[in-house]
C-alpha positions in Angstrom: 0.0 0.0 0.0 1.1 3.1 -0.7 2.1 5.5 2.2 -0.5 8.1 0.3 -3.1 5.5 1.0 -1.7 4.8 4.5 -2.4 8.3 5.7 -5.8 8.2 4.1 -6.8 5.3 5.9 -5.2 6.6 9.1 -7.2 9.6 8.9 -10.6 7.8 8.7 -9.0 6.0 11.5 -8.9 8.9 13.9 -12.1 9.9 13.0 -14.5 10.2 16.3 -15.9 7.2 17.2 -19.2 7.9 18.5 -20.7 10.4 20.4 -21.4 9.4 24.4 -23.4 10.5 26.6 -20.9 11.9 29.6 -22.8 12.3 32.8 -22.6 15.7 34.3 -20.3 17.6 36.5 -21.1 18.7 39.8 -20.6 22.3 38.8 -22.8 21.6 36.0 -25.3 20.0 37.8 -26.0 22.1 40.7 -25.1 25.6 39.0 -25.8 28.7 41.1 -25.5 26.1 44.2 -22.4 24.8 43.2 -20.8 28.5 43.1 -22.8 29.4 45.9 -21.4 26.7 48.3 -17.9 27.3 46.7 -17.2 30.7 46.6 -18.8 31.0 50.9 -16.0 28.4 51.6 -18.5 26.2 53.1 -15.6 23.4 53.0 -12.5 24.2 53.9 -10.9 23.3 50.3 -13.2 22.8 46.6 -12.7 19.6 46.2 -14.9 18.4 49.0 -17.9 19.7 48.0 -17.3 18.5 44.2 -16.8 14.9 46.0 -19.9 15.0 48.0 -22.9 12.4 47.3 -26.2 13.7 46.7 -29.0 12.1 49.0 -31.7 13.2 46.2 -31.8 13.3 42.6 -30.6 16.8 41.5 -33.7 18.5 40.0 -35.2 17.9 43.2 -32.1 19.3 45.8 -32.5 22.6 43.0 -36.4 22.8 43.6 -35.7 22.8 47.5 -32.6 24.8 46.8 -34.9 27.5 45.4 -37.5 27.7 47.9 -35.5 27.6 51.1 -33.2 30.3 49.8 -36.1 33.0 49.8 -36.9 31.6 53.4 -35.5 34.0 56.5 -32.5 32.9 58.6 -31.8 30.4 55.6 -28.6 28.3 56.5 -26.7 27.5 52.9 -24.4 24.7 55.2 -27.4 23.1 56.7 -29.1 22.9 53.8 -26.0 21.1 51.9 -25.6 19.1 55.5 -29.4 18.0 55.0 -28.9 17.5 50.6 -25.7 15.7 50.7 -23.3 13.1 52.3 -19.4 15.0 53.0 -17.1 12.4 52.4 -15.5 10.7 55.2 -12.1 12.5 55.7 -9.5 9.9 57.3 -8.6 10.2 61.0 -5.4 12.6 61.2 -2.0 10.5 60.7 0.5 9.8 63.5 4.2 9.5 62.7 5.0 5.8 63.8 8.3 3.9 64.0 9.4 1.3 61.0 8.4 -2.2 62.5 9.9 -4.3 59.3 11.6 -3.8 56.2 10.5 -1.2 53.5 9.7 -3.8 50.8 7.6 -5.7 53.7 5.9 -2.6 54.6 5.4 -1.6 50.7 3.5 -4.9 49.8 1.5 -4.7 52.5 0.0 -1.6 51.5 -1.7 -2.6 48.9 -4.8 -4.2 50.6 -5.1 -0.1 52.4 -4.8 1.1 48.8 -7.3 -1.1 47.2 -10.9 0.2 46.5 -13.9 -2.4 44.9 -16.4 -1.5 42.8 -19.3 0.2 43.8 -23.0 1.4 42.8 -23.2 4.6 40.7 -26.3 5.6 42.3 -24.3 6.1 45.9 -21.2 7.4 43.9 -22.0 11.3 43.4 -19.2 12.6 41.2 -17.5 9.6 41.1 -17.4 7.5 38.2 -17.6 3.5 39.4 -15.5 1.0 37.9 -16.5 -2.8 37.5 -13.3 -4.2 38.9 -11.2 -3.3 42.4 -8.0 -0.7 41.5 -5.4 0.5 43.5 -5.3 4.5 44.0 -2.9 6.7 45.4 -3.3 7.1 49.0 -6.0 6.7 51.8 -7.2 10.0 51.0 -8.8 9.1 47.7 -11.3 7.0 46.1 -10.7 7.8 42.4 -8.7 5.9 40.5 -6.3 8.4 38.3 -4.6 7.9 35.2 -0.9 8.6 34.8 0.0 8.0 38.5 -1.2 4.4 38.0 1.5 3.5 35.7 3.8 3.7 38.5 1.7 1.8 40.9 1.2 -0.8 38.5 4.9 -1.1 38.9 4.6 -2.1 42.5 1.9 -4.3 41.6 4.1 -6.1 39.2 7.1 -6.3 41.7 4.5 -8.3 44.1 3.4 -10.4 41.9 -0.2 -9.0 41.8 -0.9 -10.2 38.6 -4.6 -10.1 39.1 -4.8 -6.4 40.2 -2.3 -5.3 37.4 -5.3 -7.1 35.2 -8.3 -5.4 37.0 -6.4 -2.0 36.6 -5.8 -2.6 32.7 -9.4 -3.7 32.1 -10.9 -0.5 34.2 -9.0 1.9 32.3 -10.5 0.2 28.6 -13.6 0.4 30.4 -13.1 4.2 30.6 -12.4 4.3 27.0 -14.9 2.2 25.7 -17.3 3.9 28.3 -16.5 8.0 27.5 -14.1 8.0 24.7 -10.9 8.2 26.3 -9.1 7.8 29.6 -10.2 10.9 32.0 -7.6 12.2 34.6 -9.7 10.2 37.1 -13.1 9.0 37.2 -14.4 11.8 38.4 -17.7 13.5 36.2 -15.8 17.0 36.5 -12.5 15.3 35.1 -14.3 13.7 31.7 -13.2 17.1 30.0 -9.5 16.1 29.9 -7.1 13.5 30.3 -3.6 13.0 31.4 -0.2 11.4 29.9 -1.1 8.5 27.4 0.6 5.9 29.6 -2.3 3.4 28.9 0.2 1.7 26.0 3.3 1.6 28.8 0.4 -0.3 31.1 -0.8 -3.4 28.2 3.3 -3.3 27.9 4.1 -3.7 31.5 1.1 -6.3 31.8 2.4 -8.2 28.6 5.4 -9.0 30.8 3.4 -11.5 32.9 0.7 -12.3 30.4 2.4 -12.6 27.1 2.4 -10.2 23.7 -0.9 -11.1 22.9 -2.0 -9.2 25.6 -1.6 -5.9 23.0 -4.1 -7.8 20.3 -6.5 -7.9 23.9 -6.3 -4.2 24.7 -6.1 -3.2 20.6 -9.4 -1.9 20.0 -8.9 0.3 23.2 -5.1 1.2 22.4 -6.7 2.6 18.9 -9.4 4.3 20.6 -7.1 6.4 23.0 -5.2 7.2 19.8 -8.5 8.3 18.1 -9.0 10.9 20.9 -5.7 12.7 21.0 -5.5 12.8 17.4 -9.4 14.1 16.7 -9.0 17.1 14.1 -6.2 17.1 12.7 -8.8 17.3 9.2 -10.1 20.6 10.9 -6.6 22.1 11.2 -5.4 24.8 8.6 -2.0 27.2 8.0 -4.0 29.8 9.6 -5.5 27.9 12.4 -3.0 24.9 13.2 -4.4 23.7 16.5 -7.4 22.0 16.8 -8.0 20.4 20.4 -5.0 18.5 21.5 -3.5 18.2 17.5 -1.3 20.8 15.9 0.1 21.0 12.8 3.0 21.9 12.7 4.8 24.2 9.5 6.5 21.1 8.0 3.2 19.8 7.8 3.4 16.9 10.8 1.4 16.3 13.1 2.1 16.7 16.8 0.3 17.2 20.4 -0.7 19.5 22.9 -2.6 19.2 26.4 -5.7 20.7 26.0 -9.3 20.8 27.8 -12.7 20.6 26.4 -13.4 23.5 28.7 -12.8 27.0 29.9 -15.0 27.5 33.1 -13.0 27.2 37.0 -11.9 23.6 37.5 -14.6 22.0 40.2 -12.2 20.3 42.4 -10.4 23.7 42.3 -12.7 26.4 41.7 -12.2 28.8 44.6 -8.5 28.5 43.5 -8.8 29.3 40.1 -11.9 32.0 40.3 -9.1 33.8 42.8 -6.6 33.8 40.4 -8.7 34.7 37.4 -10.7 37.6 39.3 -11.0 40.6 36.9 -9.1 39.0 33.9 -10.7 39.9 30.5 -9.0 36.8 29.1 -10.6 34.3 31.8 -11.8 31.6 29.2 -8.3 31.2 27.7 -6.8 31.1 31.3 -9.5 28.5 32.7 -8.5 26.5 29.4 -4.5 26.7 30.1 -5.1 25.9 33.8 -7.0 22.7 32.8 -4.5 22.0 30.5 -1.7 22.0 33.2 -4.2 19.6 35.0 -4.4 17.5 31.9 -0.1 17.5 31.9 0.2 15.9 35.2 3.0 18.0 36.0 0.7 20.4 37.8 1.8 23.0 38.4 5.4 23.9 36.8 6.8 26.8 35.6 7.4 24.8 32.5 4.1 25.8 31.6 4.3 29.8 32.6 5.9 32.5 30.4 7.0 34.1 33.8 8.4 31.9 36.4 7.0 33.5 39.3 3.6 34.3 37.8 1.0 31.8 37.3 -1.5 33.8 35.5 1.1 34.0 33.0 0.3 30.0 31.9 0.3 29.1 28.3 0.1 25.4 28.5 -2.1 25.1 25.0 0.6 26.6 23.5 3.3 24.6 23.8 4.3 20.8 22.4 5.3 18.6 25.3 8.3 16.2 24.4 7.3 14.3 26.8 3.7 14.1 25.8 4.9 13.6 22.4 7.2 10.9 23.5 4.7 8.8 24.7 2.0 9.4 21.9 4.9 7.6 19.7 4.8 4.4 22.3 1.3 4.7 21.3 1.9 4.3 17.9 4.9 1.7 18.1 2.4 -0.3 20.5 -0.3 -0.1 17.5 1.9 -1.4 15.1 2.9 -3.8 17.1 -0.5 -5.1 17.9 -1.6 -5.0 14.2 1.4 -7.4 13.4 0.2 -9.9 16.1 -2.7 -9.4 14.4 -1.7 -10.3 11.4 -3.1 -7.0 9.6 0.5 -5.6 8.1 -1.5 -2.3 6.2 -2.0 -1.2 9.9 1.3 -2.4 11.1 3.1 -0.4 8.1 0.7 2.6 8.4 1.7 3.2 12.6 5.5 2.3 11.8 5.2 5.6 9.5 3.4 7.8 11.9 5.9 6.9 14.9 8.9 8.0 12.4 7.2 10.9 11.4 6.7 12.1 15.2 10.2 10.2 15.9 11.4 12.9 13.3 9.2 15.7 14.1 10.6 15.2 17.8 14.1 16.0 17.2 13.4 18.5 14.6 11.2 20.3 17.2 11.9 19.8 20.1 16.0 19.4 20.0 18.0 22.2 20.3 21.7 21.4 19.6 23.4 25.1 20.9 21.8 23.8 24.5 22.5 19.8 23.5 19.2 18.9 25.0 15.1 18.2 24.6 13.1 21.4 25.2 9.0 21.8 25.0 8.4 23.6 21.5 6.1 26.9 21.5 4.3 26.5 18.3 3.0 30.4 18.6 6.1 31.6 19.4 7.6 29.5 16.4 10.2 28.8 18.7 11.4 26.2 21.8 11.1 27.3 25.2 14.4 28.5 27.5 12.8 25.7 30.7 15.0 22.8 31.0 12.6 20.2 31.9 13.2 17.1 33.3 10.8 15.9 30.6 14.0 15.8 28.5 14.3 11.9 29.8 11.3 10.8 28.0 12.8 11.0 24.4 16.0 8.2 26.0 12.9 6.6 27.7 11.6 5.8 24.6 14.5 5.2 22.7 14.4 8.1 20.3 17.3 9.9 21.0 20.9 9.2 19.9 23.8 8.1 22.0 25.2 11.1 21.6 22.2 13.3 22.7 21.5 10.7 25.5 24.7 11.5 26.6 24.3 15.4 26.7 21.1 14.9 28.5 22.6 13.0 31.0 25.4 15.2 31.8 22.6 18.0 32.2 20.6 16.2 34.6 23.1 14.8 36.7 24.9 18.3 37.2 21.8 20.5 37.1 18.9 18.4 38.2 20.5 15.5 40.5 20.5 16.9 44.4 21.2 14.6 47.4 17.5 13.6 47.4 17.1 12.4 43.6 16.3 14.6 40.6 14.3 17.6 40.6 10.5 17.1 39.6 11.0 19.3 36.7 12.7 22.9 36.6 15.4 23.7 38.4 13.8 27.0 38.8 13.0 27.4 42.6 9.0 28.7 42.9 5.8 28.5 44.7 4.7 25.3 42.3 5.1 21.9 43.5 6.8 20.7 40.2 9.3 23.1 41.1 12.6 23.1 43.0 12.9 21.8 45.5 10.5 18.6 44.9 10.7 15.3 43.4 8.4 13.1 42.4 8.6 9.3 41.9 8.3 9.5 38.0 10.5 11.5 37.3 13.0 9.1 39.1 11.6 6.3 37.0 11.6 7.9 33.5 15.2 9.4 33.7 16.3 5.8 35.6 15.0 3.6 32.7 16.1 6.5 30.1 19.3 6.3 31.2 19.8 2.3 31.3 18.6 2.5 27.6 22.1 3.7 26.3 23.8 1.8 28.8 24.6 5.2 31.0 24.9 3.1 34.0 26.6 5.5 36.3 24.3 8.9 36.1 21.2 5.8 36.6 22.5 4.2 39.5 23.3 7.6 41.3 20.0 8.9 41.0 18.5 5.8 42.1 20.9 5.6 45.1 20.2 8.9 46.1 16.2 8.9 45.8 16.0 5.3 47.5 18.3 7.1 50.1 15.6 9.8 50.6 12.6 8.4 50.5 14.3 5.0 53.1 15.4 8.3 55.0 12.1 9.5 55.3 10.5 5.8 55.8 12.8 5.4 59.3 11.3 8.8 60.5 7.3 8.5 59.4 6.9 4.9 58.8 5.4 5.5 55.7 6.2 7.1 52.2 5.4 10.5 50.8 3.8 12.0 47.6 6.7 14.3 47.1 10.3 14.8 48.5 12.5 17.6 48.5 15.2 16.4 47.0 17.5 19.3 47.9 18.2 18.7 51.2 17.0 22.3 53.2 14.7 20.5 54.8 14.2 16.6 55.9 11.7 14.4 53.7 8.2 14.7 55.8 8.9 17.7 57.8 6.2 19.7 55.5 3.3 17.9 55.4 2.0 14.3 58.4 2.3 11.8 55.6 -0.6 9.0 56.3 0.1 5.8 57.0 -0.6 3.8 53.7 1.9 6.0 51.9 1.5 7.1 47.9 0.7 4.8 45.2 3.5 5.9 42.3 6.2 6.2 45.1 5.4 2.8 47.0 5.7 1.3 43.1 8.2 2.9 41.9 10.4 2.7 45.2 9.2 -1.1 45.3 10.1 -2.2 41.6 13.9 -0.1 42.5 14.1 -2.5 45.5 13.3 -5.6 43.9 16.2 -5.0 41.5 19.7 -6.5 42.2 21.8 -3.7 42.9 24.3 -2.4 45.3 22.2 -0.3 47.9 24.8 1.8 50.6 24.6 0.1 53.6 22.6 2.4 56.5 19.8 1.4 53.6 20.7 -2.4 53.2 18.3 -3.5 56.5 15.7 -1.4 55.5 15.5 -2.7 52.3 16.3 -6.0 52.6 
């Protein structure tokens, strides 16, 4: 076939599938009630009202909503006290003393992390799922997207098989179910998604259940694909971007986080009507701030034209390498599947879209005065001046060349490496969490892995010494393990923030999977870990 024909058929390909019919968001929903209850801080943070379970159908909480708003000495938190069920907050965490090793403590966390299926009538804004998943910490009941990639790494390292399964099958639920894989299953997150790990998860499962687990998950792999890549035939020279596609002036197609909507996030809407107060651009900020939700790394200056200034956040107008990087497992995964398949028109026609955005990549996103990976800004025509720790997803991958990984290793072990790990993303020292002084668990795992693809043992092994170091550190003071670390060293891990007992899902996996390797660990860590 000719690659003409390919392109033809890859564009009918990434076509919508089908409308479906999303259930609504809270804010939706409950409208002037919603704002009402947000904006008089009736909870002490937005999320906890977006969370809450309605004890009547909606119309009918609106009727009485109404009424008993017109009456005198009307009480707007015993109303929502009387309409709705607050979610059960967990009891306040005490620090407690190791009583085994971290790998024993690790897998046995996994039973406190595990949430079953449920009814969606009791469910509120939560989305059920038919089979149990993991989520991140005692806190939550959602199951979220690309955190779970790195739990599922845990999972894997404890042989839980079965759960690794359950969490696969959930998120092709999700697809099949809404058209794409949300941020979590949450009604007010259906308007955007997160990092296309969802072909790194049928991979990571394949490694039990054999490669025919990808002709399995196919339909759903080319589904996900269909929704990041929905129209590209509706972009033009004059308006390249179209939801999450852009094209770019070569003519290629790359990627963008994006969000259906421009209205306050519901699970942060005091936040974000704060910051938006007065601004005659508010849709276009709403969008960008839900498109930093969509990134996962939320919030970075990565995604700020000013460092210090959130308002100043452009995220739809920038291509992510890393996105980018793993929209091209996407497509290396398709091909793959096709070929198990046995249908080698598919096979051929994904091989040629992952060179194209293998290609696009370096001519984007490269920039060989710096001899490293930036983001691109495709309104600016130009890339950005952030080094990102993003930069390890194109050696994650395996798109980069020796020589490149090599220059990218040098910069993150003398700019980004700190006696804690690496940085989460900038080395740029701000009021964002993705900022310096934090680190996160993937970042460890993407720049680890990255680095072991060109055999750059050394940089690999001393970022993994020196985040198992911190976060064991941190074990022997709380007992448990943390969301986020500072990684510089100003402060000890856990001094910030009582972490809860059950510790965080991506750093429990991806600190669990490290373990399980055979390697050298310095010995005040040995007894821990052993």
């Amino acid at each position: 076939m000719s690659q003409r024909i390919c392109l033809i058929f890859l564009l009918f390909l990434t076509l919508p599938t089908g409308s479906f019919a999303q259930p609504l968001a809270p804010d939706e929903q409950y409208g002037d009630l919603f704002a009402e209850v947000q904006t008089r801080m009736i909870f002490p943070d937005s999320k906890t009202f977006a969370d809450c379970v309605p004890k009547f159908p909606a119309p009918v909480i609106l009727k009485s909503y109404e009424k008993a708003r017109q009456t005198r000495g009307f009480s707007l938190k015993s109303f929502v006290e009387q309409h709705f069920t607050v979610p059960t907050l967990p009891t306040p965490a005490r620090k407690v003393r190791p009583t085994g090793s971290a790998q024993q403590t690790l897998t046995s966390l996994w039973p406190l992390l595990t949430r079953q299926s449920g009814d969606r009538a009791d469910a509120g804004s939560l989305i059920t799922l038919p089979n149990p998943y993991v989520t991140t910490d005692g806190r939550s009941g959602e199951l979220p997207y690309w955190d779970s990639y790195f739990t599922m790494l845990g999972l894997q390292a404890s042989g839980q098989t079965a759960l690794m399964r359950h969490m696969v099958d959930n998120f092709a639920y999700l697809i099949r179910t809404v058209g794409h894989v949300p941020s979590s299953n949450r009604t007010y997150c259906l308007s955007r998604s997160q990092p296309p790990v969802f072909s790194l998860m049928v991979g990571l499962l394949s490694e039990t259940r054999g490669r025919r687990v990808l002709v399995t998950y196919l339909p759903a792999l080319q589904q996900e694909y269909n929704f990041w890549m929905d129209g590209r035939d509706k972009t033009t020279e004059e308006a390249p971007a179209y939801r999450r596609v852009v094209r770019m002036a070569s003519g290629v197609f790359l990627n963008r986080y994006y969000d259906d909507r421009d209205t306050p996030r519901p699970e942060a809407y005091r936040e974000d009507m704060a910051l938006v107060k007065n601004r005659k651009d508010a849709p276009a900020l709403y969008r960008n701030l839900r498109a930093g939700a969509e990134s996962g790394w939320t919030f970075s200056s990565r995604w700020l034209k000013d460092s210090k200034v959130l308002r100043s956040i452009h995220t739809t107008d920038l291509i992510p390498v890393d996105l980018n990087c793993l929209l091209l497992n996407l497509e290396r995964t398709l091909a793959e599947g096709y070929r198990l398949k046995g249908d080698k028109r598919r096979m051929r026609m994904y091989q040629i879209q992952a060179q194209k955005r293998h290609d696009a990549i370096q001519q984007y996103c490269w920039n060989d005065r710096r001899r490293f990976y930036f983001d691109y800004d495709f309104v600016d025509q130009k890339t950005t001046s952030v080094y990102s720790a993003a930069a390890a997803l194109p050696l994650f991958v395996r798109i980069a060349t020796l020589d490149q990984a090599r220059y990218v290793g040098q910069t993150l072990q003398r700019d980004f490496l700190k006696a804690g790990g690496l940085l989460a993303t900038t080395t740029s020292r701000t009021s964002q969490v993705w900022d310096s002084p934090n680190g996160y668990a993937s970042v460890q795992w993407f720049a680890i892995q990255g680095l072991r693809n060109y055999n750059l043992t050394e940089p690999a092994s001393q970022i993994k010494r020196n985040w198992q170091a911190e976060t064991l550190k941190a074990y022997k003071a709380t007992g448990t393990f943390l969301s986020v670390y500072n990684v510089v060293g100003s402060r000890s891990s856990g001094d910030k923030d009582l972490p809860i007992p059950d510790g965080y899902g991506p750093t429990n996996g991806v600190l669990l999977r490290l373990l399980k390797e055979d390697a050298l660990l310095s010995p005040p860590d040995r007894s821990l870990a052993q």
